[in-house]
C-alpha positions as CSV (number, residue, x, y, z in Angstrom):
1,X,0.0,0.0,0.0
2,X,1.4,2.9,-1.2
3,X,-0.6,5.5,0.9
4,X,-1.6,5.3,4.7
5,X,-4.6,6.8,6.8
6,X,-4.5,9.3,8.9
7,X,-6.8,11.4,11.6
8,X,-5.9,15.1,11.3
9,X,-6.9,17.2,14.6
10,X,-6.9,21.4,14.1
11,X,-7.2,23.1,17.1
12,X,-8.1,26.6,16.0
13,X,-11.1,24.7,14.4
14,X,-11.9,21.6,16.8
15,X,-12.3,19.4,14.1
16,X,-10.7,16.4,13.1
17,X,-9.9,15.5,9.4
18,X,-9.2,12.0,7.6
19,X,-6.9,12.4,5.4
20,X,-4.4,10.1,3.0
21,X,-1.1,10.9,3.1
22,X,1.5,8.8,0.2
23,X,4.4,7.2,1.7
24,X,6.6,8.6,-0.4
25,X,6.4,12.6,0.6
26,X,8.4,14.2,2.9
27,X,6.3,16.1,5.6
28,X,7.4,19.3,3.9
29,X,5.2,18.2,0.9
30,X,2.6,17.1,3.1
31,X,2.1,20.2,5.0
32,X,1.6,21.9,1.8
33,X,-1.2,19.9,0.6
34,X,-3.1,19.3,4.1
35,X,-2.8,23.5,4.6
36,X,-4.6,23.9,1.1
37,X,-6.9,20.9,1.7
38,X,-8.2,21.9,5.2
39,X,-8.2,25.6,4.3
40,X,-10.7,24.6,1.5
41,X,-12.5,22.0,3.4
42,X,-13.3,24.3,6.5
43,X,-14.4,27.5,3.8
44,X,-11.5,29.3,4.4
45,X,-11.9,29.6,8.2
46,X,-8.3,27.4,8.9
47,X,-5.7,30.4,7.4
48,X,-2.3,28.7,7.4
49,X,0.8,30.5,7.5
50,X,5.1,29.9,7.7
51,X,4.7,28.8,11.1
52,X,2.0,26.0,11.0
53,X,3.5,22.5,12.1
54,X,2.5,18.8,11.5
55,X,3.1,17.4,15.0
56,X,2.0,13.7,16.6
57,X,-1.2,14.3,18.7
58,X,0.0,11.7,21.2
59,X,2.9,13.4,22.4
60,X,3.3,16.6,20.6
61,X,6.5,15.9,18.7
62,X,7.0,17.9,15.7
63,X,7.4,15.9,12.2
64,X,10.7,16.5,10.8
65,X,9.7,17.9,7.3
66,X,12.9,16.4,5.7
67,X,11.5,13.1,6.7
68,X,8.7,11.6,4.7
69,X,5.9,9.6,5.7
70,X,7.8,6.1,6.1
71,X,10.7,7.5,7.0
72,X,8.3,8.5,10.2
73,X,6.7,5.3,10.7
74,X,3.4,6.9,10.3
75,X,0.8,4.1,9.8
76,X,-2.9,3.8,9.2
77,X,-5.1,5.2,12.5
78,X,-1.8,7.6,13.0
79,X,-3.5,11.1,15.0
80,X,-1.7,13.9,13.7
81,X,-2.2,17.6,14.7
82,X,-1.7,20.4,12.5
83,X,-0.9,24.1,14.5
C-alpha cells in the first residue's frame, strides 16, 4: 500500500480531518497539501501560515519535514495535529 490513513486534529477549528497521506512525501510536501486541503474543506476559516506545524497528537513531537511519511513510521489510525 502505497498510501496510509491518517486522523488530522486542528485546534483553531476543533475538528478532526481523515486524510491520506503517500508514503513517499516528505512532511514538507505534506504540510503543503493538508494546509490547502483543510483551508478549503473548513471555507476558508483554517488560514495557514510559515509557522504552521504537522506534529504527533499523542505526544506533541513535531514531524521533521525532511522526513517523509515512512521514514516516520506513520501508519494507518496515526493522530496527527496540524498548529
Amino acid at each position: 500500500m502505497d498510501k496510509v490513513l491518517v486522523e488530522v486534529f486542528v485546534p483553531v477549528l476543533d475538528r478532526s480531518f481523515d486524510m491520506f497521506l503517500p508514503l513517499h512525501l516528505s512532511i514538507c510536501e505534506v504540510l503543503t497539501l493538508l494546509k490547502k486541503a483543510i483551508s478549503d474543506l473548513s471555507d476558508h476559516c483554517f488560514v495557514a501560515d510559515d509557522d504552521t506545524v504537522l506534529c504527533r497528537r499523542d505526544d506533541g513531537k513535531i514531524l521533521d519535514i525532511n522526513m517523509s511519511v515512512y521514514e516516520l513510521n506513520i501508519c494507518n489510525g496515526s493522530k496527527l495535529m496540524l498548529i
